[in-house]
C-alpha positions as a LaTeX table, in Angstrom:
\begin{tabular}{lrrr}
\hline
Residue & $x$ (\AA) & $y$ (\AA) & $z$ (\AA) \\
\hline
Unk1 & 68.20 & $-133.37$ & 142.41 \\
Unk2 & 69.82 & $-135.80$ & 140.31 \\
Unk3 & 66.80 & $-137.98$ & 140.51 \\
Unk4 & 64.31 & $-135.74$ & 139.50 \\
Unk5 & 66.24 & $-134.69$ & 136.29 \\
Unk6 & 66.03 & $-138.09$ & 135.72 \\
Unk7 & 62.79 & $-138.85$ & 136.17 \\
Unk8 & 62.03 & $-136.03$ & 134.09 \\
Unk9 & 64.06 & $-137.33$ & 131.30 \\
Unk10 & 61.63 & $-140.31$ & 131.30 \\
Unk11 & 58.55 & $-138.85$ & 130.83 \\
Unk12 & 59.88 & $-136.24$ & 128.19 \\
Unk13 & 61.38 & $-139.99$ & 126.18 \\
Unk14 & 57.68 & $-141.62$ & 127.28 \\
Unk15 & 56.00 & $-138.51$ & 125.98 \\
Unk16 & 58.13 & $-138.33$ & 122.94 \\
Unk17 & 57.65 & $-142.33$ & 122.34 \\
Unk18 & 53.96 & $-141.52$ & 122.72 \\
Unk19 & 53.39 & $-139.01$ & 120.55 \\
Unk20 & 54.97 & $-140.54$ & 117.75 \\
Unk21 & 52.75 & $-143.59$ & 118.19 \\
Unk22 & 49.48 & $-141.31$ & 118.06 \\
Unk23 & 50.97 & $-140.21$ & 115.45 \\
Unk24 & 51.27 & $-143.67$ & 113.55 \\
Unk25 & 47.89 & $-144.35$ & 114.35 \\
Unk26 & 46.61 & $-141.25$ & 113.51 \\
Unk27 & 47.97 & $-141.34$ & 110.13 \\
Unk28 & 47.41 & $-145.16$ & 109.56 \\
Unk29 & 43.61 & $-144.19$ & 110.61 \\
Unk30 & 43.21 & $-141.36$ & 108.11 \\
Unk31 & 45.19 & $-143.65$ & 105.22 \\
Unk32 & 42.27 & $-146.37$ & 105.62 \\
Unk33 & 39.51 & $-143.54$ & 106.15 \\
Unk34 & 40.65 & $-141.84$ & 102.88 \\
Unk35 & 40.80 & $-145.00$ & 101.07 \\
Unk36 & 37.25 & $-146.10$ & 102.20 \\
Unk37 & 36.04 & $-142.76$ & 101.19 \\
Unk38 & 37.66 & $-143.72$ & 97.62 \\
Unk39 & 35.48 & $-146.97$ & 97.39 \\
Unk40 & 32.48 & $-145.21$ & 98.43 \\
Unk41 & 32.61 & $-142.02$ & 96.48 \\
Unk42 & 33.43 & $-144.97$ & 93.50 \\
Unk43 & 30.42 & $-147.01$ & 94.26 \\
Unk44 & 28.00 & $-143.85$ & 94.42 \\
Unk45 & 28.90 & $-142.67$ & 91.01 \\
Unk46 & 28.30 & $-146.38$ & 89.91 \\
Unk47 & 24.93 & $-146.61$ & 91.58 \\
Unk48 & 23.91 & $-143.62$ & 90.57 \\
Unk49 & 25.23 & $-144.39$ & 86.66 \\
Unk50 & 22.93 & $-147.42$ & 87.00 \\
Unk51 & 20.28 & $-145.25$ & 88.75 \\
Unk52 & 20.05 & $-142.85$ & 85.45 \\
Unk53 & 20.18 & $-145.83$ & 82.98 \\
Unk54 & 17.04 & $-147.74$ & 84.93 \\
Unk55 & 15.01 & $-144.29$ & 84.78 \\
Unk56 & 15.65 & $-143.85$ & 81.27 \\
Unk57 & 14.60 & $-147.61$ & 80.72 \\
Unk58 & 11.49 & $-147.27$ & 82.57 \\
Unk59 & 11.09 & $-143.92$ & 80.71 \\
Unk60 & 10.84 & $-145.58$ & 77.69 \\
Unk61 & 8.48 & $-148.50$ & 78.66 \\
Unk62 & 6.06 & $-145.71$ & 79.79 \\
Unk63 & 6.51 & $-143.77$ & 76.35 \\
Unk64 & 5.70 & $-146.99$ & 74.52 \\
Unk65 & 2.85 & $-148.06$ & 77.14 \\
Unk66 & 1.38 & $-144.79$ & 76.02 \\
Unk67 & 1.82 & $-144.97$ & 72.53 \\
Unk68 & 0.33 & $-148.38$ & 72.39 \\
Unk69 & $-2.90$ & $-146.18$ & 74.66 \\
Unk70 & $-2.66$ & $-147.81$ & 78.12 \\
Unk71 & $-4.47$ & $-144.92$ & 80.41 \\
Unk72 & $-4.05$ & $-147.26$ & 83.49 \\
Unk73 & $-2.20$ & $-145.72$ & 86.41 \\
Unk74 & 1.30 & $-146.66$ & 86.82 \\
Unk75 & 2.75 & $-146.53$ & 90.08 \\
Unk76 & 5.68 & $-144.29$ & 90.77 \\
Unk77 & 5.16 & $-142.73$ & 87.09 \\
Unk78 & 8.36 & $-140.72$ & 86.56 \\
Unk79 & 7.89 & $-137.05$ & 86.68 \\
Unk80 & 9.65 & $-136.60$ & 83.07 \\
Unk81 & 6.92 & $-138.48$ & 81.42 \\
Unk82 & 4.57 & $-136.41$ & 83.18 \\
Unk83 & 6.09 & $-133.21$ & 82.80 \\
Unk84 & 6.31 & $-134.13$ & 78.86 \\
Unk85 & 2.65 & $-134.80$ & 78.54 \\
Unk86 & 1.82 & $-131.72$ & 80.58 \\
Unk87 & 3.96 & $-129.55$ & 77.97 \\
Unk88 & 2.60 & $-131.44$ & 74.98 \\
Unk89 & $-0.66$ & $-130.88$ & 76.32 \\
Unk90 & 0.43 & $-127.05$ & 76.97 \\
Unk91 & 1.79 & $-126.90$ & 73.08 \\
Unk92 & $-1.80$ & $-128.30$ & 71.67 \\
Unk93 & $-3.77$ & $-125.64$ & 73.52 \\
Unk94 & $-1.37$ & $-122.63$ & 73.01 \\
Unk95 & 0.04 & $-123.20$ & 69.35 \\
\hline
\end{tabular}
């Protein structure tokens, strides 16, 4: 009888030992997830900062393409230009 008290003694210590360890990892895991989620959510809002300021560059090259009266295509022509000439077009018919 003595034995098995024992033995159960040792697993409760080997469950107790391993739980904590899970536990460590677990939380070590999350720490490094969290901070990776940090750099990425970081390096999103900088792409998509340099995302807005390329868009409004090529904006204005197509603004100035038309002013100067290129009526080539341009591929990938932003919608916003579009969308502009559409309403200015709009505005000239229904003053």
């Amino acid at each position: 009888m003595e034995q098995t008290h024992q033995k159960a003694r040792y697993v409760k210590a080997y469950d107790t030992f391993y739980d904590s360890k899970m536990t460590e990892a677990h939380g070590f895991a999350i720490s490094c997830l969290l901070q990776r989620h940090k750099e990425l959510q970081e390096e999103a809002a900088t792409i998509k900062l340099r995302m807005a300021t390329i868009q409004v560059d090529v904006e204005g090259i197509e603004r100035v393409l038309d002013s100067l009266g290129y009526e080539g295509e341009l591929p990938n022509r932003s919608c916003r230009t579009d969308c502009a000439v559409l309403s200015e077009r709009a505005s000239r018919l229904h003053p």
